[in-house]
Residue, then its C-alpha position, 0 to 999 in steps of 0.5 A: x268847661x272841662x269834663x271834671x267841671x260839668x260833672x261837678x256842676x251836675x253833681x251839685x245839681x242832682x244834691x239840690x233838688x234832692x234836697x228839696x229846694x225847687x219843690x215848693x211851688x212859691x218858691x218857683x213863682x218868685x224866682x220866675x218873677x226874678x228872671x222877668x224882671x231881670x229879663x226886662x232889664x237887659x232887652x238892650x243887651x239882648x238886642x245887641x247880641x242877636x245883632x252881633x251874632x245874626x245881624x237881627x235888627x232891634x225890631x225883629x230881635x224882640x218879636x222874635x226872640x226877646x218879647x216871645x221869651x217873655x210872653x212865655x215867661x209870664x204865662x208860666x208864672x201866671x199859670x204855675x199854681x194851677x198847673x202844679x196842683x193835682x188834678x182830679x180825675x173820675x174814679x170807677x164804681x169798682x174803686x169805691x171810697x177813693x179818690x183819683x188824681x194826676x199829680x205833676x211832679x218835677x222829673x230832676x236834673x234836666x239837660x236843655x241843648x239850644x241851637x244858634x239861629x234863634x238863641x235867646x227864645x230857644x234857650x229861655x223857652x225851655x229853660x223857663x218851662x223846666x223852672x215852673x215844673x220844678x227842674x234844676x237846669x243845665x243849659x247849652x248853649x251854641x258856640x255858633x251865637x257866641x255872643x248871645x250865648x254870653x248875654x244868656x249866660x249873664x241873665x241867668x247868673x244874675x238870677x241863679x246859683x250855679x247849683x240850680x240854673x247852669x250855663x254851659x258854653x263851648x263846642x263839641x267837646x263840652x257837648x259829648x261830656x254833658x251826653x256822657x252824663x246822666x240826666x233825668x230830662x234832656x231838651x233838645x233843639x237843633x238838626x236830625x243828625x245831631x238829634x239822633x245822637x242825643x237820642x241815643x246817648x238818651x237811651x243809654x239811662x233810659x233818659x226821657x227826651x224832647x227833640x225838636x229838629x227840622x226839616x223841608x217844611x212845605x208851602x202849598x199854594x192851589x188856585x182858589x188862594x189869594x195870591x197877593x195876601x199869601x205872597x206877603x205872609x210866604x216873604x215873611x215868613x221864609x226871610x225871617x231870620x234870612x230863612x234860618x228858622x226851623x219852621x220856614x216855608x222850605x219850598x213851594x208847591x204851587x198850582x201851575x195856574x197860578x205860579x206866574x202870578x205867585x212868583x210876581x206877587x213874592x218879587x213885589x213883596x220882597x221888594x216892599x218889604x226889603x227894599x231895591x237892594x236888600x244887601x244894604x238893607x240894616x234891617x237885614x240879617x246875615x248868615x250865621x257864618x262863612x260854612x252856611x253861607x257857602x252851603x246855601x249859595x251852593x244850592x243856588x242853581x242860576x239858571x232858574x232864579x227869578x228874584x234876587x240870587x246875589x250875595x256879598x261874603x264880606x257880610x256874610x249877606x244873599x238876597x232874599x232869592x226865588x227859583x222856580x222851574x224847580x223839580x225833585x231832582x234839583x240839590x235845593x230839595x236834597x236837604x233843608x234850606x236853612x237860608x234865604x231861598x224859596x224853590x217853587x214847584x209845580x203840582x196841580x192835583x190834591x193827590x199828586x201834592x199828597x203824594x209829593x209830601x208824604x214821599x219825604x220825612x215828615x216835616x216839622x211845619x206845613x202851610x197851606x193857603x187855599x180858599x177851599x175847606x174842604x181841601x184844607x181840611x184833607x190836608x191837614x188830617x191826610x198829611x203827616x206834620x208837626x204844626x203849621x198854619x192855613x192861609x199863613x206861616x209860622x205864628x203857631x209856634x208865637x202862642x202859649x195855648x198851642x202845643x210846638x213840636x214835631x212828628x216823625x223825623x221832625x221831632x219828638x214831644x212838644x212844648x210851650x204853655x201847659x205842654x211845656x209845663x208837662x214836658x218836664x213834669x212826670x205825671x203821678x197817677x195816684x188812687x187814695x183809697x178810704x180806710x172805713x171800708x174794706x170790700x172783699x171780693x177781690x181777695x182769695x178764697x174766691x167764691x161765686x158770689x164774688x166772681x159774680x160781682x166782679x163781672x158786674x163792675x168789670x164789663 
């Protein structure tokens, strides 16, 4: 799209809420059933274009992707009346004959800006939570997924005017003109270097934003887990999607008593789990394209795999690969992996893996697997992290009842379920006051008997 036609999608946007249309609550409830049932209709289709674009075996693709949209789907439209209607709140002595509430109302036209690695769940999750609080929408999406991009498209066509819901494709160039464009809301997911320019494009209208980036997530392993179990759930969790997943265990922090046993245990999951050969594996996906397969090829170093290390470039495919023996200084742990590549390295005291974590930009997920409560507990108080799990990885993000998002570097704001409903939602504070009574203290000429009473309620 031209710059012209987005700010003519815009435009018609900003004229139809304005207009009133997505404020009745009814009315967002049907179109949110319309898109479910919509939705459900096309899981084939979805299917087929995460296969096109990322090699997502039909399996994974609705787990991951198609059936986690729909979760989140039905939990707003079961859920809008009640997160619409205002809520009551206690109202002080001071405040007498009044009531008080926080009434949730739509922030207007919002900018949703998805990524390519997970294309379907990362451009319907938002848009679906911007729809239930009353949002007109335009949606980006990635020209890195094309193919996904299209199917979305074509989803939310069949279920929206233009003027309401938008979808625009394209690069860089239908990305700089939609940042030039004032919006009321901006959602944002993708990397931190891209994430610090919407943000400062954000700030130029002072445009509330959401910004879920990345980071090195790590895994910490000590020497009361059970190795086998955390096995699994690490192979799971890091090869997901071949590793091009923002919440991915990035590297592992392992207790040197167990690493030996730890790099076994992932060689046999991996094993059981992908097969003798993973490359010709169907149900294996591949890289997004050739730039990513080369830059993390580019930070395997030989010397120090323990498992897997091969790649085929015509399938843009690399085996699900461990390195151990890895240290600070190696370039696997200069920047996010994003690719299927686990660096394990050593750290035996709390304090020194304390010390390891904080020394680096806040991450987006930690995990961490341990028998020990009290351990886990300093943990997870001690160190800053946007979410995660213990004794697993990922599966905060696949529930509606937590909030996802980062910290620091990793991100700003959060969403999914209520937090999603309230991301896009601007909450009114409102005191309706009586007009049967009229105290006077607070009114001049001030006397000491009205400071007197002043002083009783305000202590």
């Amino acid at each position: 799209m031209t710059k012209e036609e987005i700010s003519a999608v815009v435009k018609k946007q900003r004229e139809f809420f304005l207009s009133g249309a997505t404020l009745d609550v009814k009315a967002r409830r049907e179109a949110l059933v319309r898109l479910r049932g919509e939705l459900k209709s096309r899981v084939g289709e979805l299917n087929l274009a995460l296969k096109e674009d990322l090699g997502k075996s039909a399996s994974e693709s609705y787990m991951c992707e198609v059936g986690l949209s729909l979760s989140e789907l039905s939990y707003q439209i079961s859920h809008i009346g009640r997160f619409s209607r205002p809520r009551r709140v206690k109202t002080p002595l001071v405040h007498c004959v009044s009531k008080s509430f926080r009434l949730p109302s739509p922030y207007g036209v919002a900018l949703v800006m998805s990524p390519w690695n997970y294309p379907v769940l990362l451009s319907l999750d938002p848009l679906f939570d911007a729809v239930a609080a009353g949002n007109t929408v335009v949606l980006k999406t990635s020209s890195y997924s094309p193919a996904s991009s299209a199917a979305v498209k074509s989803l939310v066509e069949a279920v929206f005017p233009p003027e309401y819901i938008a979808v625009v494709e394209g690069g860089r160039e239908e990305n700089s003109a939609l940042l030039d464009e004032k919006f009321d809301y901006i959602f944002f997911t993708g990397s931190p270097n891209v994430g610090r320019l919407v943000y400062s494009k954000a700030a130029e209208n002072m445009t509330p934003v959401t910004l879920e980036l990345g980071g090195k997530s790590p895994c910490i392993v000590d020497e009361t887990a059970d190795i086998k179990l955390a096995a699994r759930r690490i192979v799971w969790g890091k090869y997901l999607n071949l590793g091009q997943t923002c919440v991915a265990p990035d590297y592992v922090l392992c207790h040197p008593d167990v690493k030996d046993a730890l790099i076994s245990a992932l060689a046999s999951e991996i094993k059981r789990q992908f097969g003798d050969d993973p490359l010709q594996n169907s149900d294996y996906g591949k890289m997004i394209n050739k730039k990513h397969f080369d830059r993390v090829l580019g930070l395997i170093d030989p010397a120090k795999v323990r498992v897997g290390g091969r790649s085929d470039a015509a399938a843009l495919k690399i085996e699900p690969t461990v390195m151990a023996d890895v240290t600070a200084d190696d370039a696997v742990m200069g920047e996010e992996i994003f690719g299927p590549m686990l660096p394990v390295l050593t750290c035996g005291r709390e304090d020194d893996v304390k010390a390891f974590v904080r020394a680096r930009p806040s991450p987006l997920a930690l995990y961490v697997f341990s028998s020990d409560k009290k351990r886990i507990k300093r943990y997870t108080s001690e160190l800053g992290f946007g979410g995660g799990c213990v004794n697993d990885t990922v599966v905060h993000l696949a529930t509606p009842f937590l909030p996802f998002g980062g910290f620091g570097a990793s991100g700003i704001g959060s969403y999914h379920g209520r937090a999603g409903f309230e991301t896009f939602s601007h909450i009114k504070s409102i005191v309706d006051k009586k007009t049967w009574l009229d105290v006077p203290l607070r009114y001049q000429p001030y006397g000491k008997f009205g400071d007197a009473a002043v002083r009783l309620f305000l202590r």
